[in-house]
Each structure stands twice: as structure tokens, then as C-alpha cells.
C-alpha positions as a Markdown table, in Angstrom:
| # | Residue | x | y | z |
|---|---|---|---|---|
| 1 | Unk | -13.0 | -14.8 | -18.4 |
| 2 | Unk | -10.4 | -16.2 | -16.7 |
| 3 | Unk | -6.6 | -16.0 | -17.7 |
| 4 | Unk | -3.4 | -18.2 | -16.8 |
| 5 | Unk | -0.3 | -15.8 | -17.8 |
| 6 | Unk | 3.3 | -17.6 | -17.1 |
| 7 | Unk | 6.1 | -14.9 | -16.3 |
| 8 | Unk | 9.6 | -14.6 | -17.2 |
| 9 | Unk | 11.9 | -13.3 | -15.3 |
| 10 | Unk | 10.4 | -12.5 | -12.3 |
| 11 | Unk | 10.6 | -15.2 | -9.2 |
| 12 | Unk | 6.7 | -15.8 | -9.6 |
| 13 | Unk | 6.2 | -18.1 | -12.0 |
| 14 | Unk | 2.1 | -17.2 | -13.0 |
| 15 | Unk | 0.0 | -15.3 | -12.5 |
| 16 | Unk | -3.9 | -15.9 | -13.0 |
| 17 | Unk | -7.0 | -13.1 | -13.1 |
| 18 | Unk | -10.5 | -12.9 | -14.1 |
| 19 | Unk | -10.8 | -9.8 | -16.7 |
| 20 | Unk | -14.7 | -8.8 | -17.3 |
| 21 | Unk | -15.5 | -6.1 | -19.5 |
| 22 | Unk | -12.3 | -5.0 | -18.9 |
| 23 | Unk | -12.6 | -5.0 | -15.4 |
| 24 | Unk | -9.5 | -6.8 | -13.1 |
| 25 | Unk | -10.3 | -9.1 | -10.4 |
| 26 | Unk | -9.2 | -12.7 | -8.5 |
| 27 | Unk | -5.7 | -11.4 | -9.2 |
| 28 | Unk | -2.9 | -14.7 | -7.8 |
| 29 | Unk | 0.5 | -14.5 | -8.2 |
| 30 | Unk | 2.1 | -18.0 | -7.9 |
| 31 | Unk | 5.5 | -17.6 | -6.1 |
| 32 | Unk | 7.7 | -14.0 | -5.6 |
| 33 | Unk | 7.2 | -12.1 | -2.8 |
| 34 | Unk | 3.7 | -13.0 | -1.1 |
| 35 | Unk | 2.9 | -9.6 | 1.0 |
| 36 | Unk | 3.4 | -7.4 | -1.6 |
| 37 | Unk | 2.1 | -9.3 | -4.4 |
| 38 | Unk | -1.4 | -9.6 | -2.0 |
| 39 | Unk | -0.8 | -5.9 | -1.9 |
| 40 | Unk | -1.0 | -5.3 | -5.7 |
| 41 | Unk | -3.9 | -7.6 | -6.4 |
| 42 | Unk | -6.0 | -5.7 | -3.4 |
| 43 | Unk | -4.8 | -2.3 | -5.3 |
| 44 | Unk | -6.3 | -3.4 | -8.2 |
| 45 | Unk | -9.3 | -5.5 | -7.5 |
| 46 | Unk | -12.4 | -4.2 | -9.5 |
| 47 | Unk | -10.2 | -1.5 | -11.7 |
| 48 | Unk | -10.1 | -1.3 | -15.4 |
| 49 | Unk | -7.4 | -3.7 | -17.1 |
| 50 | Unk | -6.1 | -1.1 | -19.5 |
| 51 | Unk | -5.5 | 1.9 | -16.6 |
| 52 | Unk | -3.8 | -0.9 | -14.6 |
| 53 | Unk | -1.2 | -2.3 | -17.3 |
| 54 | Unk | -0.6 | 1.6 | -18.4 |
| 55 | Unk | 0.3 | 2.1 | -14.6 |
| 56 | Unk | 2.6 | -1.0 | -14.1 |
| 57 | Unk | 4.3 | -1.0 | -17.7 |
| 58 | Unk | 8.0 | -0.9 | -16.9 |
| 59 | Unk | 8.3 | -1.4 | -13.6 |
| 60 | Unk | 11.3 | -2.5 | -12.8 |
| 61 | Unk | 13.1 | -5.1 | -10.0 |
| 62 | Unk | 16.7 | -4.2 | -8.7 |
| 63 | Unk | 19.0 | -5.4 | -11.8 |
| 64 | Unk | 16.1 | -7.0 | -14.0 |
| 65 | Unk | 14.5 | -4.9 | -16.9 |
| 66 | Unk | 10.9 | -6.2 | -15.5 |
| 67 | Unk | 9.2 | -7.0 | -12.7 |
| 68 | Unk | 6.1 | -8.9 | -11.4 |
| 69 | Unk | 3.8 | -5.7 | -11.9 |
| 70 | Unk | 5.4 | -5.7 | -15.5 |
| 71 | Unk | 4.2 | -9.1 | -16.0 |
| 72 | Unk | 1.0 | -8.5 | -14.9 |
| 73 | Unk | 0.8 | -5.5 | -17.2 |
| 74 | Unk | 2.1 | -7.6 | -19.8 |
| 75 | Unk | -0.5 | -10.2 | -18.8 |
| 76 | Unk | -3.5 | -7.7 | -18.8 |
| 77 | Unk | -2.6 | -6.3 | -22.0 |
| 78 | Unk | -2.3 | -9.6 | -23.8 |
| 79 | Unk | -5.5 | -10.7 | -22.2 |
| 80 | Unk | -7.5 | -7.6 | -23.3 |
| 81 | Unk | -6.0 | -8.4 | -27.2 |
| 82 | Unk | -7.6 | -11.9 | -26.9 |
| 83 | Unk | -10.5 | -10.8 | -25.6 |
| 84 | Unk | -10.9 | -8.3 | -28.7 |
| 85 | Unk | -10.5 | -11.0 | -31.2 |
């Protein structure tokens, strides 16, 4: 299924996935910074949703209290709740 997740506070504004049995994949930030953002979304191509979001809960970005791997763990996680229900 594929999933459109808006971020706050980051300087990407969105970021959209496909989540498959729990599986990540097609992982596009829109905006922030592009090489490490690729980066990320090549990391976790094909891994499970719930490992990923455990991994990048609470990273942080110089003076913010989140980041753009926090919002994709935020993302995942509120993805695999729909996906439940």
C-alpha cells in the first residue's frame, strides 16, 4: 500500500513509501537534504517497517527535537497502525 506522510519540522515537507506486509520500499523524501535522504531510503529498501522506525525513533537534527529519519519513523509507525485496522 502506498503512504503520503507530511512532516513537521524537518526541511522535507513529505515523505511517501510503499509498506507490504510490513516490508519498506519506494522510500521519497520531498525536499531536505537530497544525498543523504537517497542514502536512508537505499538503507532501508526491502527491510521490515517496525525494525526501521525502532532504529530511527528520536533522531535528532542540530537544535530540533526531530529529524527526517524521525519522521519517517513516525511515518512507518502510523502506517503500520492503519494497516492493522
Amino acid at each position: 500500500m502506498h503512504h503520503t506522510y507530511r512532516t513537521r519540522g524537518t526541511c522535507s515537507q513529505q515523505i511517501d513509501f510503499d509498506l507490504s506486509d510490513g516490508i519498506v520500499s519506494n522510500v521519497h523524501f520531498v525536499g531536505g537534504c537530497n544525498g543523504n535522504l537517497k542514502g536512508i531510503s537505499r538503507l532501508i529498501e526491502g527491510k521490515p517497517a517496525a525494525e526501521v522506525a525502532g532504529i530511527l525513533k528520536g533522531t535528532t537534527c542540530g537544535f530540533r527535537n526531530t529529524s527526517c529519519p524521525d519522521q519517517l519513523s513516525r511515518a512507518l509507525t502510523e502506517a503500520l497502525q492503519e494497516e492493522k485496522s
